[in-house]
C-alpha positions as a LaTeX table, in Angstrom:
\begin{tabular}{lrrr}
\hline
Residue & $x$ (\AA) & $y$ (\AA) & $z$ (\AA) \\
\hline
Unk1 & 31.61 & $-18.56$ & $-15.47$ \\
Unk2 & 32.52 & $-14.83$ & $-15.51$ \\
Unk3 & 33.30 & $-13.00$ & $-12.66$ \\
Unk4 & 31.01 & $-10.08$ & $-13.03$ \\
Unk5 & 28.46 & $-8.34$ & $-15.48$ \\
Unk6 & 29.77 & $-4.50$ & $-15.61$ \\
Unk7 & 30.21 & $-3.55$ & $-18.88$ \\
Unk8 & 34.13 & $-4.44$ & $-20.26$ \\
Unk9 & 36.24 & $-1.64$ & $-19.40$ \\
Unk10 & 34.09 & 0.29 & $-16.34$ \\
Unk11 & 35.78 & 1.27 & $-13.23$ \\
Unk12 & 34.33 & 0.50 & $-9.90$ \\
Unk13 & 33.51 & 4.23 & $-9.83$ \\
Unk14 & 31.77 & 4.40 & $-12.72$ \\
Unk15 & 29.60 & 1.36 & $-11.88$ \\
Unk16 & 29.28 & 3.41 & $-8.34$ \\
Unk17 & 26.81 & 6.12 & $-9.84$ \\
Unk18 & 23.80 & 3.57 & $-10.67$ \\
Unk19 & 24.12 & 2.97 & $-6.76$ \\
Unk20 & 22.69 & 6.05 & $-5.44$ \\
Unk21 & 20.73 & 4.24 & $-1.97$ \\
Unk22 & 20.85 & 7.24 & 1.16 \\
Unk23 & 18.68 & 5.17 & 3.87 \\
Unk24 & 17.41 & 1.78 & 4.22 \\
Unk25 & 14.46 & 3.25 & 5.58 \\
Unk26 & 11.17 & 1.78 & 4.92 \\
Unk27 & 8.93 & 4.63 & 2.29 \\
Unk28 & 5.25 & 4.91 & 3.93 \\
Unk29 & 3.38 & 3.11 & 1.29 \\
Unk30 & 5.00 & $-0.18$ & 1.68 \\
Unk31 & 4.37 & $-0.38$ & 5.39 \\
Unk32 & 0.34 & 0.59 & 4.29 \\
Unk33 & 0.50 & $-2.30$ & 1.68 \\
Unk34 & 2.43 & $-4.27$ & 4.38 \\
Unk35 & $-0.55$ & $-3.81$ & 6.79 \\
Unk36 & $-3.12$ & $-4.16$ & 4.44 \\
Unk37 & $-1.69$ & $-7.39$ & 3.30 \\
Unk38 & $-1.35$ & $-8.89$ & 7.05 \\
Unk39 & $-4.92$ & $-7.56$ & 7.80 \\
Unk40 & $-6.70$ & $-9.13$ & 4.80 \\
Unk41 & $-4.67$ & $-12.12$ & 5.57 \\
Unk42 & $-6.20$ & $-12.05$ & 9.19 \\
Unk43 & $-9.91$ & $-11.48$ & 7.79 \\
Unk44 & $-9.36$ & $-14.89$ & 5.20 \\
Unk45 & $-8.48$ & $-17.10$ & 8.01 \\
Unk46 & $-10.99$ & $-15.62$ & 10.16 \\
Unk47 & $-14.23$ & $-15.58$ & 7.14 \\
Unk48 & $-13.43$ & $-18.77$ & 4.79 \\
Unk49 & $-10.24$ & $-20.80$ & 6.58 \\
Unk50 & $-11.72$ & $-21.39$ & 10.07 \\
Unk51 & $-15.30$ & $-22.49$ & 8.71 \\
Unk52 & $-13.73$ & $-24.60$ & 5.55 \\
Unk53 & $-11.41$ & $-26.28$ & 8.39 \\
Unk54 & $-14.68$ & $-26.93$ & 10.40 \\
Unk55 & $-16.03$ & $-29.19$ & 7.60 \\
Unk56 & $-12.49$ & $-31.22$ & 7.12 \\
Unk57 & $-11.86$ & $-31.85$ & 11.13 \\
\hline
\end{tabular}
């Protein structure tokens, strides 16, 4: 099992510049797809789960 995949002969500053992360702050679009995702998760349970669950129970 090695150890690590840097290239042979790299020092840990030269692996450093690949790693160039400022915040950890959250860009605008993935909270929209975030919501969207939780919302048209909200409106399947709501239009097809409940019902379909009606017919099993």
């Amino acid at each position: 099992m090695t150890k690590h995949r840097a290239a042979p002969g790299t020092s840990p500053a030269e692996e450093n510049k690949f790693h160039t992360y400022t915040t950890h702050r959250i860009p605008w679009f993935v909270r929209f797809i975030w919501i969207c995702f939780w919302i048209g998760l909200v409106w399947y349970i709501v239009r097809w789960a409940i019902p379909s669950a009606k017919n099993y129970f």
